[in-house]
N, C-alpha and C positions, 0 to 999 in steps of 0.2 A: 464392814467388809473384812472377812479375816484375810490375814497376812500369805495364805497360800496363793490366794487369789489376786489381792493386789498385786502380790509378784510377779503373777500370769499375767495381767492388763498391762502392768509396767512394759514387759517386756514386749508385748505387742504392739505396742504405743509407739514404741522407740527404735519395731523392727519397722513401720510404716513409713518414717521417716528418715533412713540410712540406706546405703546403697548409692551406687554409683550415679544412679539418674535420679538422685535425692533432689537438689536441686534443681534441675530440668523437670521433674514431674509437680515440682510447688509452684514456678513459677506457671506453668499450663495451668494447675487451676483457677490460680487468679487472675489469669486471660482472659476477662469476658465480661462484661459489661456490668452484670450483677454482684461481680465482688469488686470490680471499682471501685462502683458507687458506697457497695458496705467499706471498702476502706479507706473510702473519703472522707467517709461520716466518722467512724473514728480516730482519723487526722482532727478532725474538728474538733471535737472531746477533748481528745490528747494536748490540742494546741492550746483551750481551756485551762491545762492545771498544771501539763509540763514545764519546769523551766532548771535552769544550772545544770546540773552532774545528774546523766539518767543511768540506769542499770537497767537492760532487760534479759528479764531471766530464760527466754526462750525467744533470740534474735533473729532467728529462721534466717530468710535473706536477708536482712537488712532494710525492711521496706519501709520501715519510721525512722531512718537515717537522712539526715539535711531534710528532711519535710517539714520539721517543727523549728520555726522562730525564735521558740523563748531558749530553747537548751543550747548550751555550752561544751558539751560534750556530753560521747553516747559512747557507752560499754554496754558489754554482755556477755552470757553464754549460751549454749546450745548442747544438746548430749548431741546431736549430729556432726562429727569431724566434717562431713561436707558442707554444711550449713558454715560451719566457723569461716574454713579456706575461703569460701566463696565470698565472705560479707572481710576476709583479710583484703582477699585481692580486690575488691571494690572498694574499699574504702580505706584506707592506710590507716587515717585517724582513728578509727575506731581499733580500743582495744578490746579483743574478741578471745574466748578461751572454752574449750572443749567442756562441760563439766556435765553431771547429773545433777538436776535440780532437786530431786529425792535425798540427795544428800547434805545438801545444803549450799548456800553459795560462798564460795571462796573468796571472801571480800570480806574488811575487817568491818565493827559496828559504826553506825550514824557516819559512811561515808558518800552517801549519796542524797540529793536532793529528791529526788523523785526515783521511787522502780517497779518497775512494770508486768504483767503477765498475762499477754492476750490470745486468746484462739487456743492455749496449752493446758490450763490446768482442769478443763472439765474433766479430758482424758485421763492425765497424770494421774491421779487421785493425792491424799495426802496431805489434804487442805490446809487442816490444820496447822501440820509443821511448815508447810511452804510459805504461810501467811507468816508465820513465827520468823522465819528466816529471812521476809521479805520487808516487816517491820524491821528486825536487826541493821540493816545493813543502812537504812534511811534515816536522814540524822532526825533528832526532836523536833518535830512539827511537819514534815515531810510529807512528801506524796504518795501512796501505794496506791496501782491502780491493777485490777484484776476484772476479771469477768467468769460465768458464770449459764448455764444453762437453767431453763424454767422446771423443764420434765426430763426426769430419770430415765436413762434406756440402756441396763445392767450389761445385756449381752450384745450393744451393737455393732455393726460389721461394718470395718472401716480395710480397705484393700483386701478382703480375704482371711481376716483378725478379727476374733472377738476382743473388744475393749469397751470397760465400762465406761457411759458418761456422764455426766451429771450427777451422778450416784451415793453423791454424800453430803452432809448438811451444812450446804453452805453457809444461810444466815448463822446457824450456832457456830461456827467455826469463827467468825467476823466479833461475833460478839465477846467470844471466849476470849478473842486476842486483845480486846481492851481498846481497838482504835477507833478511831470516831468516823462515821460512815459522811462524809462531805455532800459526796454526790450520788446520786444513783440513775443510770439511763439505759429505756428500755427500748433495744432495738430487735432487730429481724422479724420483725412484722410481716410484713410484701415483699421483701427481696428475697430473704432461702424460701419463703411459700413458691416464689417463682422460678426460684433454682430447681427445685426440687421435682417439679411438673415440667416435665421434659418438652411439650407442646408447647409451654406460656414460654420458658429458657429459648426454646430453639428463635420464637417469632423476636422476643425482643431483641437476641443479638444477631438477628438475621439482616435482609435487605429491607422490610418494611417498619421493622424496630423506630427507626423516628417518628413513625403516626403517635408512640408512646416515649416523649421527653424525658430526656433525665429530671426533671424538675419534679415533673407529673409523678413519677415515680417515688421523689422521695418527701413530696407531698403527701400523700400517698402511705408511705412509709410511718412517715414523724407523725400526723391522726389517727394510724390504729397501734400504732406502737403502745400505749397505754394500757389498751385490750387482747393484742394479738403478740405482744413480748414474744419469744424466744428465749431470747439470751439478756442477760442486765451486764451491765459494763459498772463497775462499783469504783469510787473513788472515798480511797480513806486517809485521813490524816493521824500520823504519829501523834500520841501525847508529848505535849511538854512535859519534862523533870519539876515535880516538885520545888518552889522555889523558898 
């Protein structure tokens, strides 16, 4: 991707999520039955390999704040000024600050135990460095966890904005950076096929919607997940230093 370009998707990326009803229009879309369930499953994940001092690098609302168990404390940033306010005024503990993650994160090296980057960087682009910066900040042995789309879609239209997705080589990016891939999980199988089909979305979070259980669903889910992936949710670990 030349650099003309990514500075065009950057900036459409970031004009999607700013604005007054920033907030107000994230929380709507994960009102409804099918992004629940997707971000219960990766509560479940997260609860798997988070623990101590987490960093996320794109904390939108706040919506892995007090969910996870193992962690001790939860920082982040956001390029959205209203994403930050909003996860200030909800959560006091959390310290939250305005940054571009393009730029790098404003936090000194191996200070966090775990950091994070979900649902943001297919858009972002930059992979490379963002992984780079997201190793940095995690001490030796630590947890970075990212995700990740399966198929590339250069020009897609996200509010009215072309922004590229998945558009660049994720595994060589993982590999180039040297950390050791822990885990790997393939989700969005049944749940965005179902988001996305306006008839199958509407019946499930309708009034007849329990003829089809959450269980069923994410049975459902976790059998073809293997075959019908999406998106991989990757977990990698920091090398240790040389001893």
């Amino acid at each position: 991707m030349n650099s003309a370009r990514s500075a065009r998707d950057d900036g459409a990326y970031a004009r999607v999520h700013q604005g007054g009803d920033a907030v107000a229009r994230y929380i709507r879309k994960l009102d409804n039955r099918i992004d629940v369930l997707r971000h219960n499953e990766e509560l479940s994940i997260l609860g798997r390999w988070l623990r101590g001092r987490v960093f996320d690098c794109t904390i939108g609302v706040g919506r892995f704040v007090g969910r996870l168990p193992g962690v001790s404390s939860y920082d982040g940033m956001d390029l959205s000024a209203e994403f930050v306010d909003f996860v200030s005024q909800q959560y006091p503990q959390v310290r939250a600050k305005v940054a571009d993650l393009t730029a790098g994160i404003p936090e000194r090296d191996g200070r966090f135990d775990a950091v994070l980057c979900l649902r943001s960087l297919s858009a972002i682009g930059q992979v490379n460095r963002i992984l780079r910066e997201m190793l940095r900040v995690a001490r030796p042995g630590g947890i970075v966890v990212v995700d990740y789309g399966r198929r590339a879609r250069p020009r897609a239209r996200v509010r009215g904005e072309h922004v590229a997705i998945d558009s660049e080589d994720f595994d060589g990016a993982i590999a180039e950076s040297g950390a050791e891939v822990a885990a790997r999980y393939r989700v969005d199988a049944v749940l965005t096929r179902a988001k996305v089909r306006l008839r199958i979305f509407r019946f499930l979070n309708g009034r007849l919607g329990w003829l089809v259980p959450d269980w069923a669903l994410m049975l459902a889910e976790r059998c073809l997940s293997p075959l019908l992936w999406q998106r991989q949710i990757v977990v990698l670990r920091k090398p240790q230093p040389p001893q």
